[in-house]
C-alpha positions as CSV (number, residue, x, y, z in Angstrom):
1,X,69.7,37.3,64.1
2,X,68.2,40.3,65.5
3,X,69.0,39.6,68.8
4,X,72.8,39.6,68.1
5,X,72.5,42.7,65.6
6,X,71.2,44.6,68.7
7,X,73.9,43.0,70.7
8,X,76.4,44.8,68.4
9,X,74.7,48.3,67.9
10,X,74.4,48.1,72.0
11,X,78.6,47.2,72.0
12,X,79.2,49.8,69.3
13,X,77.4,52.5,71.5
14,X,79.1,51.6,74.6
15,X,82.5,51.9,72.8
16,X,81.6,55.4,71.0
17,X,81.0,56.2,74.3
18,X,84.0,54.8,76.4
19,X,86.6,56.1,73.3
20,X,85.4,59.6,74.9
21,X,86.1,58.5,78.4
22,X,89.6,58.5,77.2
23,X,89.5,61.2,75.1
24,X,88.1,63.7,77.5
25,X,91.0,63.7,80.2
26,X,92.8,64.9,76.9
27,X,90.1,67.6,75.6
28,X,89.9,68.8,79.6
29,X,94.0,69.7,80.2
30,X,94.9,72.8,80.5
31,X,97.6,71.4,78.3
32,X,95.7,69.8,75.9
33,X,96.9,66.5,73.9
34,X,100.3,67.5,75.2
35,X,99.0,65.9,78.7
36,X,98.5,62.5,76.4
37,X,102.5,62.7,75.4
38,X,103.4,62.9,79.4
39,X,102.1,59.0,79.4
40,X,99.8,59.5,82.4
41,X,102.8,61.5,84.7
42,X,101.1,64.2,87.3
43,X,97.9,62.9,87.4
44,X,96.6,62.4,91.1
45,X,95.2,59.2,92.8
46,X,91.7,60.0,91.8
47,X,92.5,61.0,88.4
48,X,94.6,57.7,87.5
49,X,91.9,55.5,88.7
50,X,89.1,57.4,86.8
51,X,91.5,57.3,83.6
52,X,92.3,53.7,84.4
53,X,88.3,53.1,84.0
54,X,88.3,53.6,79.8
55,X,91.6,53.9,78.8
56,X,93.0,51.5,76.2
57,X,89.5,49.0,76.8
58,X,87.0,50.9,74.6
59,X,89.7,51.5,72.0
60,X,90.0,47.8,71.9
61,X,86.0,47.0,72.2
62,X,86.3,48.8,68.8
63,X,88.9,47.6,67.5
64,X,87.1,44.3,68.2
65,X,83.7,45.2,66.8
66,X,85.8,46.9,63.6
67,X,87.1,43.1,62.9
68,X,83.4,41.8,63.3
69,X,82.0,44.1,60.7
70,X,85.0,43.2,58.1
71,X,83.6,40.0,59.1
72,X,80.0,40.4,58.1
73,X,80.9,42.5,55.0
74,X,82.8,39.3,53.9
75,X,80.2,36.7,54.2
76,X,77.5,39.1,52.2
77,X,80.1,39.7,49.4
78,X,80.7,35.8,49.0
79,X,76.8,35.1,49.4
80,X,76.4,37.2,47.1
81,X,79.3,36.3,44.8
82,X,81.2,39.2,44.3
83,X,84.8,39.6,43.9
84,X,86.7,39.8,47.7
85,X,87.6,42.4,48.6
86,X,86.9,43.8,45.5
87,X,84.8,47.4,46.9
88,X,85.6,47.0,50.2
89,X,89.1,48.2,49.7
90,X,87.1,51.8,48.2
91,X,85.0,51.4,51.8
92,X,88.6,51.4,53.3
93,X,90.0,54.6,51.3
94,X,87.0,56.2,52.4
95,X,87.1,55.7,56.4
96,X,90.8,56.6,55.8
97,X,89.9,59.8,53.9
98,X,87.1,60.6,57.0
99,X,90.1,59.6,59.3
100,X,92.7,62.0,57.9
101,X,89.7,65.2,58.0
102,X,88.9,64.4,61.5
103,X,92.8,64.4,62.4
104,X,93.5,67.7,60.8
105,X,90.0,69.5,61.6
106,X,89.2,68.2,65.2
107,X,91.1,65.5,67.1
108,X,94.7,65.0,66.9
109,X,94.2,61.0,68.1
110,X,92.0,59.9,65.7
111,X,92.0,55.9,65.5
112,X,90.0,56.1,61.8
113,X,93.1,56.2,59.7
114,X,94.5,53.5,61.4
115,X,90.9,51.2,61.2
116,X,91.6,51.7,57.7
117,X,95.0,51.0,56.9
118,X,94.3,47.6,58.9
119,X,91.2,47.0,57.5
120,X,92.9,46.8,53.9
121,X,95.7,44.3,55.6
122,X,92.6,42.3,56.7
123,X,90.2,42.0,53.9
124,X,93.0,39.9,52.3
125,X,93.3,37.6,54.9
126,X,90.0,37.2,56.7
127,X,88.9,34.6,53.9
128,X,92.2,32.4,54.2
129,X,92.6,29.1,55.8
130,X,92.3,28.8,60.0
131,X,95.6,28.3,59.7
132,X,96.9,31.2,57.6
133,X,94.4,33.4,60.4
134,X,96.5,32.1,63.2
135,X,99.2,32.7,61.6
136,X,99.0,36.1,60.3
137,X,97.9,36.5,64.2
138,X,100.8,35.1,65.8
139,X,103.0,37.0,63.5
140,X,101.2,40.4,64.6
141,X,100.8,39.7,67.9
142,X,104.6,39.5,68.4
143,X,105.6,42.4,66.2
144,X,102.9,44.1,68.7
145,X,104.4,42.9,72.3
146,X,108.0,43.7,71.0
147,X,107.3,47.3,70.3
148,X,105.3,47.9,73.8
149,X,108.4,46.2,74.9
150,X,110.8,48.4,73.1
151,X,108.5,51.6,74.6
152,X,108.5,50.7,77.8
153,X,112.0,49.8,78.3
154,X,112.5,53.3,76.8
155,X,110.3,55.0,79.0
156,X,111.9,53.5,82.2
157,X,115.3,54.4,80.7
158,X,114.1,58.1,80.6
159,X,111.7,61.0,81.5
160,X,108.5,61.0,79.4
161,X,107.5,63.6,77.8
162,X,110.6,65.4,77.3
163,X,110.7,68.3,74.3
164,X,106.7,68.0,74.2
165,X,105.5,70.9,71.8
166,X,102.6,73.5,73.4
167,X,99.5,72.5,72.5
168,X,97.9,75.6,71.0
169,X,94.1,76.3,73.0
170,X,92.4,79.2,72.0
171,X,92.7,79.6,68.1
172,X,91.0,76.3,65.8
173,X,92.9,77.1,62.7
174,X,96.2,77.3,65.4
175,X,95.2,73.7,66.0
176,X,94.6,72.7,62.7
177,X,98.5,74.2,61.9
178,X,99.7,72.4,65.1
179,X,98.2,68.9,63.8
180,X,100.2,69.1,60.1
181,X,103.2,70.3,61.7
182,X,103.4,67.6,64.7
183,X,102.0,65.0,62.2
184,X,104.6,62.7,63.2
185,X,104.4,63.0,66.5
186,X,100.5,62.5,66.7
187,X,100.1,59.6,64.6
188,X,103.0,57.5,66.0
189,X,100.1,55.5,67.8
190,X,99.3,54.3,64.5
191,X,102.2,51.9,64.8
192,X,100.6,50.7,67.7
193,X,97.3,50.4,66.9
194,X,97.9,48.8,63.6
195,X,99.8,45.2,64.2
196,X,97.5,45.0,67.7
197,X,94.5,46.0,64.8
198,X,95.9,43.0,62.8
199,X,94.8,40.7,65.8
200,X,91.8,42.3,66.9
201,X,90.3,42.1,63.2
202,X,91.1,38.9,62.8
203,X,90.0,37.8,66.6
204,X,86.7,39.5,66.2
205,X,85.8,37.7,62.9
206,X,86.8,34.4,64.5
207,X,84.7,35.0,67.7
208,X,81.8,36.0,65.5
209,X,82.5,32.9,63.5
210,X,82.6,30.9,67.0
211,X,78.8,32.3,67.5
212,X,79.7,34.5,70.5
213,X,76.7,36.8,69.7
214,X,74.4,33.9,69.7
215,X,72.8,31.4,72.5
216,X,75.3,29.0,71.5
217,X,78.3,31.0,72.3
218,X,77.3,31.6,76.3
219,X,80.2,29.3,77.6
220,X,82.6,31.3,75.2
221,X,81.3,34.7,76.5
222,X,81.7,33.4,79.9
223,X,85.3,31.9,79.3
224,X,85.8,35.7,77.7
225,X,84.8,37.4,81.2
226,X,86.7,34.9,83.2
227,X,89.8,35.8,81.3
228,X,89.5,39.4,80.5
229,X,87.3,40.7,83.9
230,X,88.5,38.2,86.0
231,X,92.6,38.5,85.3
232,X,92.6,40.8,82.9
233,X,91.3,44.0,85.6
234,X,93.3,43.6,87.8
235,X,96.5,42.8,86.1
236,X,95.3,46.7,84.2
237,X,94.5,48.7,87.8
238,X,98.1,47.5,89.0
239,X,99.7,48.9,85.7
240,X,97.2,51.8,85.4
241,X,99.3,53.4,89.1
242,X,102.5,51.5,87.8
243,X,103.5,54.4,86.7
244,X,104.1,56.5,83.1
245,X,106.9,53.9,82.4
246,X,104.0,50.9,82.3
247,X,101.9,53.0,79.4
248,X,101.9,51.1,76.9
249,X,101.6,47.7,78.6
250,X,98.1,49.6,80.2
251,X,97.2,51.0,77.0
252,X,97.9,48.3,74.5
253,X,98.3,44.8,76.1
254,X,95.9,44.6,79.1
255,X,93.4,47.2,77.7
256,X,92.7,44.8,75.3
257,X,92.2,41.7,77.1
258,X,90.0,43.5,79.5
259,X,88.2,44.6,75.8
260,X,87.6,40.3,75.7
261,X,85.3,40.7,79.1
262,X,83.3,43.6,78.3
263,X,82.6,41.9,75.1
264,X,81.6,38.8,76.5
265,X,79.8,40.3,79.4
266,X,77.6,43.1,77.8
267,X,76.9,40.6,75.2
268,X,75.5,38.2,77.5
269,X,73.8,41.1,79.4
270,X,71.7,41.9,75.9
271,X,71.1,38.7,74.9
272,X,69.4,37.7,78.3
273,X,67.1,40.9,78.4
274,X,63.8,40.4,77.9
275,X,61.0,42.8,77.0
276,X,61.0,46.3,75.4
277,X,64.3,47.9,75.8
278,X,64.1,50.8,78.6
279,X,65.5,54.7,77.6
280,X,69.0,53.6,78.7
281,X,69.5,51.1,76.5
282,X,67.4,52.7,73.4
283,X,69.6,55.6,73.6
284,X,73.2,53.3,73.4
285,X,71.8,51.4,70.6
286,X,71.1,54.4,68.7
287,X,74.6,55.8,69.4
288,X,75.9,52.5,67.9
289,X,73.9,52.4,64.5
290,X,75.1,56.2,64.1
291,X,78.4,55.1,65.5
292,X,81.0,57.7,62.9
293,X,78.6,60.6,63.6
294,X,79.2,60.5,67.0
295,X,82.5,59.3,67.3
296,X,83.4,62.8,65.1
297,X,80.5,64.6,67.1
298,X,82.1,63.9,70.5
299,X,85.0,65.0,69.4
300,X,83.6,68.3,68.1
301,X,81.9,68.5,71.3
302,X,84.1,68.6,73.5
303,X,86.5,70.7,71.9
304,X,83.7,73.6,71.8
305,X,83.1,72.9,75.3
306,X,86.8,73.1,76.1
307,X,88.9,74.7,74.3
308,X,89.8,78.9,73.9
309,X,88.1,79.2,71.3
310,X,84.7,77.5,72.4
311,X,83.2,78.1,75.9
312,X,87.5,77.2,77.3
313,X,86.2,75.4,80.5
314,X,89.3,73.5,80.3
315,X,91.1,76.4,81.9
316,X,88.0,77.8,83.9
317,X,87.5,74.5,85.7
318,X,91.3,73.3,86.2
319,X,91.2,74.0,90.2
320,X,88.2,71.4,90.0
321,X,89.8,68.6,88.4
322,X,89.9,65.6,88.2
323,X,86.0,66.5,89.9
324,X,84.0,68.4,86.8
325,X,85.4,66.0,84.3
326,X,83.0,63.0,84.7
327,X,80.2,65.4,84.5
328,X,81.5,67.0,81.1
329,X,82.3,63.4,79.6
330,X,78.2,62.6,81.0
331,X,76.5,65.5,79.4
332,X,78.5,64.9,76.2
333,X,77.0,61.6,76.3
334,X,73.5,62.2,76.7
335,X,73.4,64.7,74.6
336,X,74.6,62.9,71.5
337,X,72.4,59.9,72.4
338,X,69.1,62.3,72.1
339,X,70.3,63.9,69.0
340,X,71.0,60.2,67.5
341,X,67.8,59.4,68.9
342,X,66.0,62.3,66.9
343,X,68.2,61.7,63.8
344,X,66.9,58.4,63.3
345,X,63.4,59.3,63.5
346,X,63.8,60.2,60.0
347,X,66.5,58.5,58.7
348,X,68.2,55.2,59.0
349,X,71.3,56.4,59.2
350,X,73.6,58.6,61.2
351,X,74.6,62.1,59.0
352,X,78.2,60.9,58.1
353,X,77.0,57.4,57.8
354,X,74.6,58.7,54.8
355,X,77.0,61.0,53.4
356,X,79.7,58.0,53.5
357,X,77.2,55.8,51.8
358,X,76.5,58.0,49.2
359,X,80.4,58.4,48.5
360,X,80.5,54.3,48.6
361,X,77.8,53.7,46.2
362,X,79.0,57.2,43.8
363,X,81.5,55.2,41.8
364,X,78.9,52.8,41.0
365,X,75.7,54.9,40.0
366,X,78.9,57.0,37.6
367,X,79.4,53.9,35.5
368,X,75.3,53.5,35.1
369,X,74.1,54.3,31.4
């Protein structure tokens, strides 16, 4: 048991951590998240491979890992007899509430909101029959491949991009004005990532089910890197310098499967250590147990370090991209793995985590005589 609980703080860190590989081609543009709305157009050989290295995967390790903890919040509410999903659905308002702040006050791509809506589809379904699962999964797979299919066929049919609004850089409460005016426009990858949410739930409660964080799941992990490393990379380098048309079919169809393979691979990686983990791996684990904190922190982060009205290397550096951008992504990294690694010195959770638990358990302590 502990074993595969460090198997999924380790997976949690490396997806906290991958989410801001994608995220910080955005955060470094001179044209901030309007270089997201171009679908990849412009970017050089260099660039598209480095971007072709995170995006879409560690959105859908997440994803994945979301689905496993709906998973493990089931099986303690029916051992311990409560009513499913009785408070989980307050756990859900609450990651959306987080969600919707962090959209408005720091990131206009937040994937929280999202998390939650799905999360509340999920909860009644993740306790249904095998067969219900598979169905509820065939049903939202499909929904899923026909929009990427009605987005790509769009995007081939025309520029992308076109009538993108300018991204505001230098003034925060500019950018917090931009987010509630563009809302529509910034969370229309909701309607992605909830149907291919749907699946990825409900295929991450099956695989932990199917004990692929345990010894007895090593030919399941393997079949899982076979299938997402061994087809699903390549299949996602060919569309990553397809061009802008292929977006979505990078972002939200092989991303995914190559999600599968890192899953099974880092997995098996952690379960076959030995020893004392080393600073490396310390320092990803603790990422994952404070997993929200630095998901917003990263975030925060980087729009100090690159926006007007931080430090602004966005614009300083341009005439080094795509160069100075693995380095900014790097030292974002380390630095929130030391701080998590200070933080829980002291406490076992992350500073969101603790003020989210507090909120959780508040409606509960009210009612107390």
């Amino acid at each position: 048991m502990t074993r595969r609980i460090d198997a999924l703080d380790v997976l949690r860190g490396v997806a906290i951590m991958g989410t801001l590989g994608t995220n910080i081609w955005i955060f470094t543009a001179p044209g901030g998240s309007a270089e997201f709305l171009q679908f990849g157009g412009g970017a050089g050989v260099v660039e598209t491979f480095l971007r072709f290295l995170s995006n879409g995967k560690f959105l859908g390790l997440l994803t994945l890992l979301f689905g496993v903890g709906l998973e493990l919040q089931y099986r303690s509410a029916v051992r311990r007899g409560l009513t499913w999903p009785g408070r989980y659905l307050w756990r859900a308002t609450l990651l959306f509430v987080e969600g919707a702040l962090h959209y408005v006050l720091v990131f206009e791509f937040d994937v929280l909101m999202g998390y939650a809506i799905t999360s509340m589809i999920v909860a009644y379904v993740v306790g249904r029959s095998r067969r219900a699962v598979t169905a509820w999964m065939v049903a939202a797979g499909a929904l899923h491949v026909a929009m990427v299919a009605l987005l790509t066929a769009a995007l081939m049919a025309g520029p992308a991009g076109g009538g993108t609004p300018i991204y505001p850089q230098d003034g925060w409460l500019d950018q917090v004005v931009f987010r509630l005016r563009h809302v529509a426009v910034f969370r229309a990858e909701l309607v992605f990532i909830i149907p291919m949410g749907i699946v990825l739930f409900l295929l991450g409660a099956r695989l932990m089910r199917a004990g692929v964080f345990e010894e007895r799941g090593a030919g399941l992990r393997r079949r899982l890197i076979v299938v997402g490393l061994g087809a699903g990379v390549p299949l996602n380098l060919a569309t990553s310098f397809a061009g802008p048309a292929w977006f979505a079919v990078d972002r939200y169809l092989l991303a995914p499967l190559v999600a599968l393979g890192l899953l099974g691979l880092i997995t098996s990686i952690v379960l076959g250590m030995g020893g004392a983990p080393g600073v490396l791996r310390r320092g990803i684990t603790d990422v994952g147990r404070t997993a929200l904190s630095c998901y917003v922190f990263q975030n925060l982060a980087a729009s100090v370090l690159c926006y007007g009205w931080g430090l602004g290397l966005a614009e300083r550096f341009d005439g080094l991209r795509p160069w100075w951008v693995p380095g900014a992504w790097a030292g974002i990294c380390v630095l929130f793995m030391v701080l998590s690694s200070l933080w829980l010195r002291r406490f076992s959770r992350g500073p969101l985590e603790l003020a989210w638990q507090w909120a959780y358990q508040a409606p509960a302590l009210a009612r107390r005589p």
